[in-house]
C-alpha positions as CSV (number, residue, x, y, z in Angstrom):
1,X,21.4,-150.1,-8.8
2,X,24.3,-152.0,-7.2
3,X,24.6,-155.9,-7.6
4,X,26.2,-158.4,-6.0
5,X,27.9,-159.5,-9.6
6,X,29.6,-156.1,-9.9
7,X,33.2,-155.5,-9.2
8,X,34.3,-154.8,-5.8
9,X,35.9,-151.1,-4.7
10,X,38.9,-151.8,-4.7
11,X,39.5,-149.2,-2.3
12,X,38.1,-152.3,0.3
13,X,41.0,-154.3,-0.2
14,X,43.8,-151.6,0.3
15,X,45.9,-152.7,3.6
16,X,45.1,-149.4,5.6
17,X,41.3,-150.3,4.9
18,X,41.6,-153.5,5.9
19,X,44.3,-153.0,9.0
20,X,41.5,-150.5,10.4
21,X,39.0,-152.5,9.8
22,X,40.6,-155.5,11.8
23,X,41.0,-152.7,14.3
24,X,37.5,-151.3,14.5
25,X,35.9,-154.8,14.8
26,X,38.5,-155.9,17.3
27,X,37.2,-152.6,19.5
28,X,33.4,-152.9,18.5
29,X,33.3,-156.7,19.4
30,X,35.2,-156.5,22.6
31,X,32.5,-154.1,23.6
32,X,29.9,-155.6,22.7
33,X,30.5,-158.9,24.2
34,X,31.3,-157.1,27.7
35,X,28.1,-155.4,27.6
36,X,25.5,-158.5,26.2
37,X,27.4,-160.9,29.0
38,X,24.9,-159.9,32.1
39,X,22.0,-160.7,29.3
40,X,23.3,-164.3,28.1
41,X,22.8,-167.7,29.1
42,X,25.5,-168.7,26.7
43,X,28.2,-166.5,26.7
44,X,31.6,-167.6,29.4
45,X,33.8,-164.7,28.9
46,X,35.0,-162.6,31.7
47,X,37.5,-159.9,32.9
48,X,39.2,-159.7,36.2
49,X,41.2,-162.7,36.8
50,X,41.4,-166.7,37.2
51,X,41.2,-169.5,34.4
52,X,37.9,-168.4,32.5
53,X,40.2,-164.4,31.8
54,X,42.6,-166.1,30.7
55,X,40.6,-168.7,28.7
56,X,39.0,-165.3,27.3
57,X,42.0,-163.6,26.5
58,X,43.2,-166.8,24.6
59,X,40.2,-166.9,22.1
60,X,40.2,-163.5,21.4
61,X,43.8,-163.6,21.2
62,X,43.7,-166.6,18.5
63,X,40.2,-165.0,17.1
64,X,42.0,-161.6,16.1
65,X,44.9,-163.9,14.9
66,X,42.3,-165.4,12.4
67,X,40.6,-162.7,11.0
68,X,44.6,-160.7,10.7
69,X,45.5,-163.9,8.4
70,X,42.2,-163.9,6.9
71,X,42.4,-160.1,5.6
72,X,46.2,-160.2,4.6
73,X,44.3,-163.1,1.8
74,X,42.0,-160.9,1.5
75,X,44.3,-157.7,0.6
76,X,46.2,-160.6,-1.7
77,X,42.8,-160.5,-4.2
78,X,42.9,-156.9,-5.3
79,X,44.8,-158.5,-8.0
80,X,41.9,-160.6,-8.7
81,X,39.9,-159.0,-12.2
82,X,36.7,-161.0,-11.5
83,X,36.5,-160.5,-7.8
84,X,33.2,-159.3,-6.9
85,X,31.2,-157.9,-4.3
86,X,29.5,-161.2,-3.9
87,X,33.1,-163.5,-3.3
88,X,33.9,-160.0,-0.5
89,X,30.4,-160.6,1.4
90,X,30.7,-164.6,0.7
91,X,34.7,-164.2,2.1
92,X,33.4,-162.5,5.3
93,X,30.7,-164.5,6.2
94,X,32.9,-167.7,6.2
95,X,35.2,-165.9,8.2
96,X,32.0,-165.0,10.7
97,X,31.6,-168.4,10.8
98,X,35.1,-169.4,11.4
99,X,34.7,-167.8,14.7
100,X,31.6,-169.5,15.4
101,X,33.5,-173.0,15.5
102,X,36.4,-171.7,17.4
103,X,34.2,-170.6,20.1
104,X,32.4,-173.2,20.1
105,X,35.5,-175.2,20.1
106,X,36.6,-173.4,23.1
107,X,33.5,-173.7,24.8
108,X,32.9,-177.5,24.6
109,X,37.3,-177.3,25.7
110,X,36.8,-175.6,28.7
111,X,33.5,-177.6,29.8
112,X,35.8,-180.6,29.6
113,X,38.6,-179.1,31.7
114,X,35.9,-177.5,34.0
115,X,36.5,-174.0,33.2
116,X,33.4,-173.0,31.6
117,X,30.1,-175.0,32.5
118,X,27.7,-176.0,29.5
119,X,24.8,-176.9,31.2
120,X,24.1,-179.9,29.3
121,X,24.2,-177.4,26.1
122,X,23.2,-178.9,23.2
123,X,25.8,-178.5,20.7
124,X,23.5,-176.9,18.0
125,X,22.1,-174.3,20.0
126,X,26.1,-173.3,21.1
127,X,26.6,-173.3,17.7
128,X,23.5,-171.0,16.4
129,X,24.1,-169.0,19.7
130,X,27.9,-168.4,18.5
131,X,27.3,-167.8,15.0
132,X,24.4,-164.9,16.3
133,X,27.5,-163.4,18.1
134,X,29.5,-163.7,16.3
135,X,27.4,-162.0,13.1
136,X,26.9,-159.0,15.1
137,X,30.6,-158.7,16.8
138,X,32.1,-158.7,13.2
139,X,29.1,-158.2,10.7
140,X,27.9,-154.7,12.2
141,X,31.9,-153.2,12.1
142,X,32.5,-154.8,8.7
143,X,29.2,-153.0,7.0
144,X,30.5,-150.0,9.0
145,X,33.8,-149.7,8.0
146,X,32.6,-150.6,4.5
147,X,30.2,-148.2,4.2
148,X,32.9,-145.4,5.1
149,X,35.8,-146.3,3.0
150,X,33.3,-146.3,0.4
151,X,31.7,-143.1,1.2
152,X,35.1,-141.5,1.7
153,X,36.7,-142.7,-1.5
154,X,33.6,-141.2,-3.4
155,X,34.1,-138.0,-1.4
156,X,37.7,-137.3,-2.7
157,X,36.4,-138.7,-6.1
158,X,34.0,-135.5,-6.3
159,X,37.4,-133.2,-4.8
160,X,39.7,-134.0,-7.5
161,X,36.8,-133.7,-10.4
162,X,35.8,-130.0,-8.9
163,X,39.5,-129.4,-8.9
164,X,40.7,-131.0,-12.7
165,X,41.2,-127.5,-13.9
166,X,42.2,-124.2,-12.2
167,X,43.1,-121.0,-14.0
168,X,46.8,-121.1,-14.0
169,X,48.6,-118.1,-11.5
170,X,51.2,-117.8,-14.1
171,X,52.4,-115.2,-16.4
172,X,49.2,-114.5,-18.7
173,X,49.9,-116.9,-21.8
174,X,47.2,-117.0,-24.7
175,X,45.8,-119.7,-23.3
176,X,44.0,-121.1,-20.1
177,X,46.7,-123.6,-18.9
178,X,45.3,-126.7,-17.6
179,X,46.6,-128.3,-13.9
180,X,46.0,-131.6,-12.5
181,X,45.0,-131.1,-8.7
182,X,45.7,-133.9,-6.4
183,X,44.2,-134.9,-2.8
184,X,45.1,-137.1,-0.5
185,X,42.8,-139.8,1.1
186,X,41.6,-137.6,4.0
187,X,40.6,-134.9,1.2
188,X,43.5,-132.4,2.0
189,X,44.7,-130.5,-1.2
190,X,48.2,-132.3,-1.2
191,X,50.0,-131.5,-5.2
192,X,48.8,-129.1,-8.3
193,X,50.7,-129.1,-11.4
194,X,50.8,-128.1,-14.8
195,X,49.7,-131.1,-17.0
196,X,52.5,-130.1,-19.2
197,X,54.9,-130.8,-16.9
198,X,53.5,-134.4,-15.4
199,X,54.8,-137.5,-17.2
200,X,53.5,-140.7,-15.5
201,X,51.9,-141.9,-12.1
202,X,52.2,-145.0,-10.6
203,X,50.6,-147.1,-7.8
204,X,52.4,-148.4,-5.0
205,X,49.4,-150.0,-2.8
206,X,47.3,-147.2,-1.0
207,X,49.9,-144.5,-2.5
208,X,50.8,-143.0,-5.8
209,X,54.1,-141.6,-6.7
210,X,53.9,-138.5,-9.1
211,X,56.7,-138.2,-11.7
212,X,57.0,-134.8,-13.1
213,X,59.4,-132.2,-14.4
214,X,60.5,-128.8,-12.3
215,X,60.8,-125.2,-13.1
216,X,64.3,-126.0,-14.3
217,X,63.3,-129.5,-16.3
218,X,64.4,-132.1,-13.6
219,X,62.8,-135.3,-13.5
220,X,61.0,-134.7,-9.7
221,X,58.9,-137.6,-7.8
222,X,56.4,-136.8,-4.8
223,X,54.5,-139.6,-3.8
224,X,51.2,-139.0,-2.0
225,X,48.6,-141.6,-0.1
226,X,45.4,-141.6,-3.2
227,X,44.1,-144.1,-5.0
228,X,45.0,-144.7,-9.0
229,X,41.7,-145.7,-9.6
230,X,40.5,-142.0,-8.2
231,X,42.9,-140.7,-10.4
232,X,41.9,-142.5,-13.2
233,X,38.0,-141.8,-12.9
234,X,38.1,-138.7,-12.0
235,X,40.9,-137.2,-15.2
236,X,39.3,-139.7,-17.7
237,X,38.6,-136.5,-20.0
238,X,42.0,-135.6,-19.5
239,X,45.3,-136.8,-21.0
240,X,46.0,-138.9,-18.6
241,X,45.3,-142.4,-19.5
242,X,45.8,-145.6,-17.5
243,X,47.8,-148.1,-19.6
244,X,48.7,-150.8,-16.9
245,X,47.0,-151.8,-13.2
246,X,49.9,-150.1,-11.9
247,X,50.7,-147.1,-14.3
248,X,48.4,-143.9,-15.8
249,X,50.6,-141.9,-18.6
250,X,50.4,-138.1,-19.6
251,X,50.0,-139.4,-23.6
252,X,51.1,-136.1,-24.6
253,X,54.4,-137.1,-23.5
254,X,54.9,-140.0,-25.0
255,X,57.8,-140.2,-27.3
256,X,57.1,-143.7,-29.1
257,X,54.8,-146.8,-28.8
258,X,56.9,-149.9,-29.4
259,X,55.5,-153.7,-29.7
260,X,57.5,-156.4,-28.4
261,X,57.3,-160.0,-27.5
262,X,55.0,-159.1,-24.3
263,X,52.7,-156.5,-25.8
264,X,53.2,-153.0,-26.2
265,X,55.5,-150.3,-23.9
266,X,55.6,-146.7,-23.7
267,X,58.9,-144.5,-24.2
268,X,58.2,-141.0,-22.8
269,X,60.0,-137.8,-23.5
270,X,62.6,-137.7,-20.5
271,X,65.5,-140.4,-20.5
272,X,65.0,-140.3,-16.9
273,X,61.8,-141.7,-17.0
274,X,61.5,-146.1,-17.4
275,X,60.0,-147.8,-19.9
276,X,56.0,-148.2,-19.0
277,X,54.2,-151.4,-19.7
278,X,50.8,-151.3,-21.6
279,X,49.0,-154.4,-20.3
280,X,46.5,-156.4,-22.7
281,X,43.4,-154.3,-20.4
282,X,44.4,-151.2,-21.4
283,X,45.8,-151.7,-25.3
284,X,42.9,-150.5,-27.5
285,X,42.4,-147.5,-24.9
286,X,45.9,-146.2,-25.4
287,X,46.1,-147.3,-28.9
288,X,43.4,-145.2,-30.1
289,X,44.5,-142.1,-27.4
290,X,47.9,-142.6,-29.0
291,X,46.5,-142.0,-32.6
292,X,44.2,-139.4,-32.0
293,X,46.8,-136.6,-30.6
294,X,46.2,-133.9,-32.1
């Protein structure tokens, strides 16, 4: 059972997620507020021409501009360690009701300019009717969007664990040689490699870059859009361990584990590889990984 306490996907918070997000709900609500006009009492918008278009296409203008600002903070918390599924529903339901002031905002505006005519609205019932809006113009694309990031992160989750190891199409050896089989985020089959030959990956946002060794021993990089974290869960029998938010090592190959001043740091077995942090997170895992090679 999921709870509101738990920790958010992460996946949620990349910028792609989040950019198409902003992009679906822009589409969903424009449509849906074009469609529900002929049925309101309440709603002023309008398409075509004269002052009440462009009043429209100023508050959606400004609205969008909101919610962009609102999910580049958003994108800022997948930092955050204790940010939760409660502080992402909580973040976008004060955003929903952002949008129910600044329409409101706009509406009582334009009554006073004579654009738009209230009717002798109460302000209350503006303000319930925007906030109903203005739930179902953002809330239904959000849960949407949501919903399939989620369901498509889990999807290349169960991809790369079918795929952890594949009988090697090399020269019979005596035994089975193990590969690490990488997909990218729309489940395409992008990178397989001998785990013997893989030294470290590392995050950069919605992309991982892949440092590994070639046929002839040089120190390659291919970078790929996927997730660490889908990395991480789905090799966590393998030897690769995660040692930092932004690194997972092949512990085979490292060469020594030093402690400094700031914790401990990895030195792997290539001179063209840098040094990798091991944050305070991650110590005891690779610690005790570190110690138990065989």
């Amino acid at each position: 059972m999921y709870s509101l306490r738990d920790q958010l996907p992460r996946v949620l918070l990349g910028k792609h997620q989040l950019v198409m997000t902003v992009l679906f709900a822009a589409f969903f609500s424009l449509v849906f507020l074009l469609v529900s006009i002929p049925f309101s009492h309440n709603a002023w918008f309008q398409l075509g021409s004269g002052e009440v278009f462009w009043f429209t296409v100023v508050f959606y203008v400004f609205s969008i501009t909101i919610i962009s600002f609102s999910k580049v903070g958003l994108h800022m918390m997948r930092e955050a360690k204790n940010f939760t599924r409660l502080h992402y529903v909580l973040w976008n339901s004060a955003e929903i009701l952002l949008i129910a002031v600044v329409y409101s905002f706009f509406t009582i505006e334009g009554d006073k300019f004579g654009i738009i005519d209230l009717h002798d609205m109460q302000f209350w019932r503006l303000f319930l009717s925007a906030v109903v809006y203005a739930t179902i113009s953002l809330g239904v694309p959000y849960l949407v969007a949501a919903m399939y990031f989620m369901l498509e992160e889990k999807d290349n989750t169960i991809r790369l664990m079918n795929y952890e190891n594949v009988v090697s199409d090399a020269p019979i050896s005596p035994s089975e040689e193990k590969r690490i089989t990488l997909f990218d985020n729309s489940g395409v089959l992008k990178f397989s490699i001998n785990s013997d030959n893989l030294y470290f990956i590392e995050s950069d946002d919605n992309y991982i870059q892949v440092w590994y060794t070639d046929s002839i021993g040089e120190m390659r990089r291919y970078m790929l859009r996927c997730r660490l974290k889908t990395v991480e869960e789905s090799f966590s029998d393998s030897d690769l361990v995660r040692c930092h938010r932004k690194y997972i090592i092949n512990i085979r190959r490292v060469r020594l584990l030093a402690s400094g001043r700031d914790g401990y740091s990895l030195e792997l077995e290539s001179d063209a590889t840098p040094q990798i942090p091991v944050s305070k997170t991650y110590e005891q895992a690779v610690l005790a990984r570190f110690n138990s090679r065989a």
